[in-house]
C-alpha positions in Angstrom: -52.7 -37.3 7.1 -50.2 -36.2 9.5 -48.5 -38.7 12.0 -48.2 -38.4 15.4 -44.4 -38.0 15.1 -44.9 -35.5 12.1 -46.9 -33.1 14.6 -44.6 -33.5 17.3 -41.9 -32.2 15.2 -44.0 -29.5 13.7 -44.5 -28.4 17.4 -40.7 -28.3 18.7 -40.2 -26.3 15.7 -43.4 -23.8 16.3 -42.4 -23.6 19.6 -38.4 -22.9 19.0 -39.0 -20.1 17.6 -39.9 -18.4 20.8 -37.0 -18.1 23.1 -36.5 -17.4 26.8 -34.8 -14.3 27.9 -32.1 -16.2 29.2 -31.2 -17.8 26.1 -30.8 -14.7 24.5 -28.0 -13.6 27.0 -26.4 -16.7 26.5 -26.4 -16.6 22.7 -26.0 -12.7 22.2 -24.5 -13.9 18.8 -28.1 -15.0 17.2 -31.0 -13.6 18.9 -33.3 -14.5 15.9 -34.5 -11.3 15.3 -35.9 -10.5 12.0 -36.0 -7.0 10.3 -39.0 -5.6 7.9 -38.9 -2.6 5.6 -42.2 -0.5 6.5 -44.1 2.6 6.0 -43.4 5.3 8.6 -46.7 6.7 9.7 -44.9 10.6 10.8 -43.2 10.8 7.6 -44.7 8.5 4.9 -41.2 7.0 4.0 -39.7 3.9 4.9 -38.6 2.8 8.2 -37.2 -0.5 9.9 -39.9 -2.9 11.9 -37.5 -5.1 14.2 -39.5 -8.0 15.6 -38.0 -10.7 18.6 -40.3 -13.9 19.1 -40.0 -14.2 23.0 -41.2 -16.4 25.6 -42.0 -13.6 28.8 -43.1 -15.5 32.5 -46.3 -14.5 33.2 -47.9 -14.1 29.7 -46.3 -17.5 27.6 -45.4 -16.3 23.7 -45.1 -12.4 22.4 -44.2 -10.7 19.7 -41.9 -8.0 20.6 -41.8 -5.2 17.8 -39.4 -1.9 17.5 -39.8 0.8 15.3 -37.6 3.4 13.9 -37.3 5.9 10.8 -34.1 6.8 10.1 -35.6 9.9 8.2 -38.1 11.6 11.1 -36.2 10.0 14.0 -39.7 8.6 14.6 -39.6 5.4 17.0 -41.9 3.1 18.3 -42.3 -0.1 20.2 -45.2 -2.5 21.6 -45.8 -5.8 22.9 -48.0 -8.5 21.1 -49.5 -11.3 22.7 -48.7 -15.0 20.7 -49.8 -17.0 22.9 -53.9 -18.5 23.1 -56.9 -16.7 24.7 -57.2 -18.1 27.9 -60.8 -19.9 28.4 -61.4 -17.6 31.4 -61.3 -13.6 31.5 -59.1 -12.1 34.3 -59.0 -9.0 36.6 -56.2 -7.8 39.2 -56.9 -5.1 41.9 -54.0 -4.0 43.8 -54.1 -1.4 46.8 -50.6 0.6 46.2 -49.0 1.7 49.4 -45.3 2.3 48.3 -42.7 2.6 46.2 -42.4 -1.1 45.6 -45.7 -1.4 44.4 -45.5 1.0 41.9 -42.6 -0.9 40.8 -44.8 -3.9 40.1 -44.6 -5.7 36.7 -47.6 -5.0 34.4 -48.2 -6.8 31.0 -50.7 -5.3 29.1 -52.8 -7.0 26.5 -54.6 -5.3 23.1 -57.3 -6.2 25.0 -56.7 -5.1 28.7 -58.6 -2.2 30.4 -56.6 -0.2 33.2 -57.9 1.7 36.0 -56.4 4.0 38.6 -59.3 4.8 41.0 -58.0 8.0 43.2 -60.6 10.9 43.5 -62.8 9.4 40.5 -62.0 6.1 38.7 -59.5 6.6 35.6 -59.6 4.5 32.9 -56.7 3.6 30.4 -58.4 2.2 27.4 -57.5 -0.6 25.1 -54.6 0.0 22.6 -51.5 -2.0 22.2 -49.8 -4.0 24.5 -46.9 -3.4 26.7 -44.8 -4.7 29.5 -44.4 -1.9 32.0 -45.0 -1.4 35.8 -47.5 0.4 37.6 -45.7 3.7 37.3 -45.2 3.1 33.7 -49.1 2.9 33.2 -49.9 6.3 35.5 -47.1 8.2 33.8 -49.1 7.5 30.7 -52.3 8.4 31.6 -50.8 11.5 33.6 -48.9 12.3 30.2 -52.2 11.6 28.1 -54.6 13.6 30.3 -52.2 17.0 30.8 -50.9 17.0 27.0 -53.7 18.3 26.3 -55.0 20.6 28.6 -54.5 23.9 27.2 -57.1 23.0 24.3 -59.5 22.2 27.2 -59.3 25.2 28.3 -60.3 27.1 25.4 -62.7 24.2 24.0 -64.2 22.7 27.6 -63.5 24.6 30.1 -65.8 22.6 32.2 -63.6 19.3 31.4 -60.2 21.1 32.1 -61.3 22.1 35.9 -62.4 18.9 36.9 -59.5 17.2 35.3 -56.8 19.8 37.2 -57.2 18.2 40.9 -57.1 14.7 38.9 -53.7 15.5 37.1 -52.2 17.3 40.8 -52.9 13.8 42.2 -51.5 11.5 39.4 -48.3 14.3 39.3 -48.2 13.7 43.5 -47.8 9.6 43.0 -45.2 10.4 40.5 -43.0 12.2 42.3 -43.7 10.3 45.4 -45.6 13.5 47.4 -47.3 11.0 50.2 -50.1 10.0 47.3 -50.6 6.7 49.0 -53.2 4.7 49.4 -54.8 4.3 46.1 -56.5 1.3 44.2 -55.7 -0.2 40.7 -57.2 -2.6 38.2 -56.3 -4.5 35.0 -59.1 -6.0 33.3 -58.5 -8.5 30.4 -61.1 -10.6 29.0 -58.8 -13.0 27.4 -56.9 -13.4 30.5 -52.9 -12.9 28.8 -52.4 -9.6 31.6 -50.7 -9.3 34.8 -49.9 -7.7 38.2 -47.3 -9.3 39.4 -48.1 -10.4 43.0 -45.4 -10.5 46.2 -45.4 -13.2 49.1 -45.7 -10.3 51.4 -49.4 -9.9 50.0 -52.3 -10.0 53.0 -55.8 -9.2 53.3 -57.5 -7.4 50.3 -54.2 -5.8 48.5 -54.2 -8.0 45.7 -56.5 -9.8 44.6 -56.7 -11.7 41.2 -60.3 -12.9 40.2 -61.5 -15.5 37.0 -64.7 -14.9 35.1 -66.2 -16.5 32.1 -66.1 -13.8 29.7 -70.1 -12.7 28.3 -71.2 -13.1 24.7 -70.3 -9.7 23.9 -67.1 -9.9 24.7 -66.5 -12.7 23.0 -67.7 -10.7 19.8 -65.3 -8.1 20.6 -62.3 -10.8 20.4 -63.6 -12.4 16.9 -64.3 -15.9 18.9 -68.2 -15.9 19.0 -70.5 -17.8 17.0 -74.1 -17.4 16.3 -76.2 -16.4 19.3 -78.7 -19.1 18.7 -76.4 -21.9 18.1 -76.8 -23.3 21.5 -80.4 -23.6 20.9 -80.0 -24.9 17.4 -77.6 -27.5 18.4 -79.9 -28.6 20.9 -83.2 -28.7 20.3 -84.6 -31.0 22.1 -83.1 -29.8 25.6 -85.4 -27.6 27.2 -84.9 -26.6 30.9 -88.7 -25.7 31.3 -89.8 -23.2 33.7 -87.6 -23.3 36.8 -91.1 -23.4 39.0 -92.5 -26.4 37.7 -89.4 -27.8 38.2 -88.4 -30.3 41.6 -84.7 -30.4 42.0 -84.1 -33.8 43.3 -81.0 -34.8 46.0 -78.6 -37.1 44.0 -79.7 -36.3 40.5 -78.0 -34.7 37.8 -79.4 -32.1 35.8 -78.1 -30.9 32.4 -78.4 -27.0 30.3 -77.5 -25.9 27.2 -74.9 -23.1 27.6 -72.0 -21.4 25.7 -68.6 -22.7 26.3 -66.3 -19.4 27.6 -63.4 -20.9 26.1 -64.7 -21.6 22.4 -68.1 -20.2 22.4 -69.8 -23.2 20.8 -72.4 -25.0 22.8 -72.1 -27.3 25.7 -73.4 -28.8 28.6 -73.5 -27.4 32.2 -74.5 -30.4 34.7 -76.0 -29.6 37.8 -76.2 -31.5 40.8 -77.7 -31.4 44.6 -76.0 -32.6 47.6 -76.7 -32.3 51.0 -73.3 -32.0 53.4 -74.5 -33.6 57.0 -74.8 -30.9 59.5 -74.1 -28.3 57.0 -76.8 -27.6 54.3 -78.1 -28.4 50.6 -75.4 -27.1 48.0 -75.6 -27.0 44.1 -73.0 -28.4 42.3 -72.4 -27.2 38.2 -69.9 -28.9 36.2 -69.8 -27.7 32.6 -67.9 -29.9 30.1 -67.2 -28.4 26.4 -66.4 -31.7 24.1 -64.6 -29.2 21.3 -62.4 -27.5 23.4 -62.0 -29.8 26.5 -63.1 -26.7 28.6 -63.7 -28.0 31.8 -64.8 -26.0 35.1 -66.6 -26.6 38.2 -68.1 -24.3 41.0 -70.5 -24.6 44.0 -73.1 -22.5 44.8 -75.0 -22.4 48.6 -78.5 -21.2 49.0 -80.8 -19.9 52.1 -80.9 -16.7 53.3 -78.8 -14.2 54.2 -77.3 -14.9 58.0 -76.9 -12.2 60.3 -73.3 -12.6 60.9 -70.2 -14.2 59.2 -68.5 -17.7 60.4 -65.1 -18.2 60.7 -63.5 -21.3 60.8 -60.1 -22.3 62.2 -58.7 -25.6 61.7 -55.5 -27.6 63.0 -53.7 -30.1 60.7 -51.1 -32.0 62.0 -51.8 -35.0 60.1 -52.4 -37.0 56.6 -55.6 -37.5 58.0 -56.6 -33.7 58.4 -55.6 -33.4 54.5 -58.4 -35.1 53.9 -61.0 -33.7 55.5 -64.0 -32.5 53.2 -63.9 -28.1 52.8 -66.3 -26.5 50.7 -65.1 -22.8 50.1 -67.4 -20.7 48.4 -67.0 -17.8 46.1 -67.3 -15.2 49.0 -64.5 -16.9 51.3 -61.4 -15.8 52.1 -58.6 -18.8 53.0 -55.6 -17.6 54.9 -52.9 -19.5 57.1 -49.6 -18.1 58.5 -47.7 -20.7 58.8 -47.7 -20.8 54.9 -47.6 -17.5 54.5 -50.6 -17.9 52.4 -53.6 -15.7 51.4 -56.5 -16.5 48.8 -59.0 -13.7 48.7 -62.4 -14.1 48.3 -63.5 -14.8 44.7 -59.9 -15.8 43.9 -60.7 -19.4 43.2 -64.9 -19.5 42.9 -66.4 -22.1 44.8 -64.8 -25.3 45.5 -65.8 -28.6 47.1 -62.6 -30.8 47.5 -60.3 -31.5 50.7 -57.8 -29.8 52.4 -54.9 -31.2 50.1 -57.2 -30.5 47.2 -57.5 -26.8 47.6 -53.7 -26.3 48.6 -52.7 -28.2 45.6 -55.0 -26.1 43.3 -53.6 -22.9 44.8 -49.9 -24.0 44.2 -50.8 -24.8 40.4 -52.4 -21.3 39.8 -49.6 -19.5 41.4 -46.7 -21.7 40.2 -47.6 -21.4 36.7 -48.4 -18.1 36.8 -45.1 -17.1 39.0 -42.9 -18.8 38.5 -44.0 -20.2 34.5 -42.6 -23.4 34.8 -44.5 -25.4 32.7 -42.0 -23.2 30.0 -39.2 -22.6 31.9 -39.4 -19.0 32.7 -39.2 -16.8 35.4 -35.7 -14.9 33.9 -36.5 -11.6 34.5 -37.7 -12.4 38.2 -35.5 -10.2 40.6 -33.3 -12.8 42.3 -34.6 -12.4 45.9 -38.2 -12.2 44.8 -37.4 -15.5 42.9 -35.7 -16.9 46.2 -38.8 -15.9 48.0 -41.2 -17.6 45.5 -39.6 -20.6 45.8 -38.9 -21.1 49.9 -42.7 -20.3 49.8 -43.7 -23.1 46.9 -41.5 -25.6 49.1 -43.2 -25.1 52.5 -46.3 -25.4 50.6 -45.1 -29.1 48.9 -44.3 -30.1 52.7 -48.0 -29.0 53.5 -49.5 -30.9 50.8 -47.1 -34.0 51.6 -48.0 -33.9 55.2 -44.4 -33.0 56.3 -45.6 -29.7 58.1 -48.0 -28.9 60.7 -50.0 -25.4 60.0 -53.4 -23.8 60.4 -55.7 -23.0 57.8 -58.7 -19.8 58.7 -61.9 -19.8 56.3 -63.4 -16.6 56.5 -66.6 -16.3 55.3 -69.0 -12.7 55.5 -72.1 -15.2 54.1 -71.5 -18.5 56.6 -71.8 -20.7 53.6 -67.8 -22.4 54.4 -67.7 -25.7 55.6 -64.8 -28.0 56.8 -65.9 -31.6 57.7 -66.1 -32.7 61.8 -64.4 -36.1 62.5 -65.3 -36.5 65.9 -69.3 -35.1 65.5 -71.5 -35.3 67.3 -69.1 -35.0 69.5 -66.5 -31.9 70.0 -63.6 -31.6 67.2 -60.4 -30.2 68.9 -59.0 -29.2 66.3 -61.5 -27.1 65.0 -63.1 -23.3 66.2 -66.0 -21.9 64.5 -66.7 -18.8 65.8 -69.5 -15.7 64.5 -68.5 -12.4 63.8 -70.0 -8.8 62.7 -70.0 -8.0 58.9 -67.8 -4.8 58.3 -68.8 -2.2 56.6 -67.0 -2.9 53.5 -67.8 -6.4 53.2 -71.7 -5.4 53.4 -71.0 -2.7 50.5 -69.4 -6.0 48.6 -72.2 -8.4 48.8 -74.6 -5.5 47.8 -75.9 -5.9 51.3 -76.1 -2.3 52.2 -78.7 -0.6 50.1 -80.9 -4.0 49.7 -84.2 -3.0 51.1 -86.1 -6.4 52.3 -89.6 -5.1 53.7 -91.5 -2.5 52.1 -90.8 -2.3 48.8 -93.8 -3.2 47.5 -95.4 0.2 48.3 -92.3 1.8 46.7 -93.3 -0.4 43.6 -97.4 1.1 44.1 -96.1 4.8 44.4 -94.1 4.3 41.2 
């Protein structure tokens, strides 16, 4: 049996082995990398593999690897991920308007899917990993999709004319020919990729979501067990038919489910609440006692109002950081005294207080930014890094109650809340105010082609 000492040491010298950026300019004299005779895959013959443990911010422990063949000049290099599969999936959109978007940092997973969506959606497939920006990613898929168009020509002719307006607009972003706007994605369902975000950020140009990954993928990254181990494990747990079913204020239902971190089975408790002067909201909690995967998330019912709510409120006080908010998935949380942005489906549903939610923003961002839990953020340009950090400190004076600022909840369903200290009378310190839908947050709720009256006769004529 191993002590408790015995692993600790085994961990500082697992974890030694991947090094900082920083350290390796520092000790240029022993980088620790390690050279391996392999087979050339141009030639046949033997090459050299270099390989560089590395810690990178952003995306914890990689594998760096180099090749070369001193007999074909063939060379190669990629980018594998070390580190664990996250317990969530991720996906990053990003509206590029400029030159210093395209110069964004992107780490790219085995795993990751990226999209460039300019006349029709473009799609970079899986394959090996790489750290790049975004106009490292287009100049691939511009050099992967006009390589080859002379043999489309001949063999598709079809495919090479609807691919020729496609490459003119990738080749127009390249050389900067007033391409912009256009929209791209990274997709990862382990969650180890990245767009790097900037404190200039507002409205919907980046966004960075969560999601618990589905059993399929989970298949796909060799995690998954059997399908019907939830129901094997717990036989005796049966949720019954939903409509025979009374959900009861105050008490705590629990599901069989699959954890998203491990995939074994686990419990998902549910639980109904009613806010005073708000409405009923559901409350799931899932607990996974292999992996300690632990999330949470409220959920609002009701139908469908006719107009958003937007709520303002004032905090000038300790007090005010304790108020009760209730963000839902579809809510947007902005303040500019903070210089501070969350879109919608960012963080999922929360019910916590004021402090709460700006403490759980500055832990995402902090350890995704600026990687402190392992000391990164090297390779962070020095003013972006100065930046980051004036913003992290006007957020710790926020949390502490050092600094007045306004927070705006913006929500296209109404289903935001922030608590009233004064009710029934009047709060001054907080606005709530109705406003019209756009057309583009209609399109995201899936509110523009839902047809409420009349479909059953479509369903008789079918």
């Amino acid at each position: 049996m191993v002590e408790k000492s015995d692993n600790d040491a085994l961990e500082a010298q697992f974890e030694s082995q991947f090094q900082k950026p920083g350290d390796l300019v520092e000790r240029d004299d022993d980088t620790g990398l390690m050279q391996v005779e392999s087979l050339c895959m141009n030639c046949h013959k033997n090459g050299i593999t270099r390989l560089l443990l590395i810690r990178i911010p952003y995306i914890s422990d990689c594998i760096l690897e180099s090749f070369s063949c001193e007999h074909c000049n063939f060379s190669d290099n990629s980018i594998k991920s070390a580190g664990e599969i996250q317990q969530r999936g991720s996906k990053y959109t990003l509206v590029v308007e400029n030159e210093q978007d395209l110069a964004r940092q992107v780490v790219r997973s085995d795993f990751s899917t990226f999209t460039v969506n300019i006349t029709n959606e473009i799609e970079l497939p899986r394959g090996k990993g790489q750290l790049t920006n975004v106009e490292g990613v287009i100049q691939q898929i511009y050099e992967g999709l006009s390589g080859e168009q002379e043999l489309r020509k001949d063999q598709a002719p079809e495919l090479h004319d609807a691919l020729v307006p496609i490459i003119a607009r990738l080749k127009k972003i390249l050389d900067r020919d007033d391409a912009y706007p256009f929209t791209v994605s990274l997709d990862d369902p382990t969650g180890n990729s990245w767009i790097a975000p900037n404190t200039s950020d507002r409205g919907l140009k980046y966004k960075r979501q969560e999601y618990s990954r589905t059993h399929e993928q989970n298949e796909e990254l060799g995690i998954s067990n059997d399908a019907n181990a939830v129901a094997a494990e717990n036989p005796d747990m049966d949720a019954g038919n939903p409509d025979d079913l009374d959900i009861v204020d105050g008490q705590v239902y629990t599901l069989p489910a699959e954890c998203p971190g491990c995939t074994k089975p686990c419990e998902v408790r549910i639980k109904k609440i009613y806010i005073p002067h708000f409405k009923d909201v559901m409350i799931f909690a899932t607990h996974c006692s292999h992996c300690a995967f632990r999330s949470s998330d409220v959920k609002t019912g009701g139908e469908v109002p006719e107009k958003g709510k937007r709520i303002t409120l004032q905090v000038n006080n300790i007090v005010d950081l304790s108020r009760d908010i209730l963000k839902s998935d579809t809510c947007a949380l902005r303040s500019e005294e903070l210089d501070l942005s969350v879109e919608p489906g960012t963080l999922g549903g929360r019910f916590t207080t004021v402090e709460g939610i700006l403490t759980e923003v500055k832990d995402q961002l902090e350890g995704n930014v600026m990687d402190t839990v392992n000391g990164g953020g090297d390779s962070m340009p020095s003013d972006d890094k100065v930046k980051w950090e004036r913003f992290f400190d006007r957020l710790d004076q926020a949390i502490k109650g050092d600094l007045k600022f306004v927070i705006t909840l913006e929500d296209p369903m109404a289903n935001s809340y922030v608590q009233d200290l004064c009710s029934p009378a009047v709060d001054p310190q907080i606005t709530i105010e109705e406003y019209t839908r756009t057309a583009e947050e209609e399109d995201d709720l899936g509110l523009t082609d839902m047809k409420t009256e009349g479909y059953e006769q479509d369903e008789e004529k079918e």
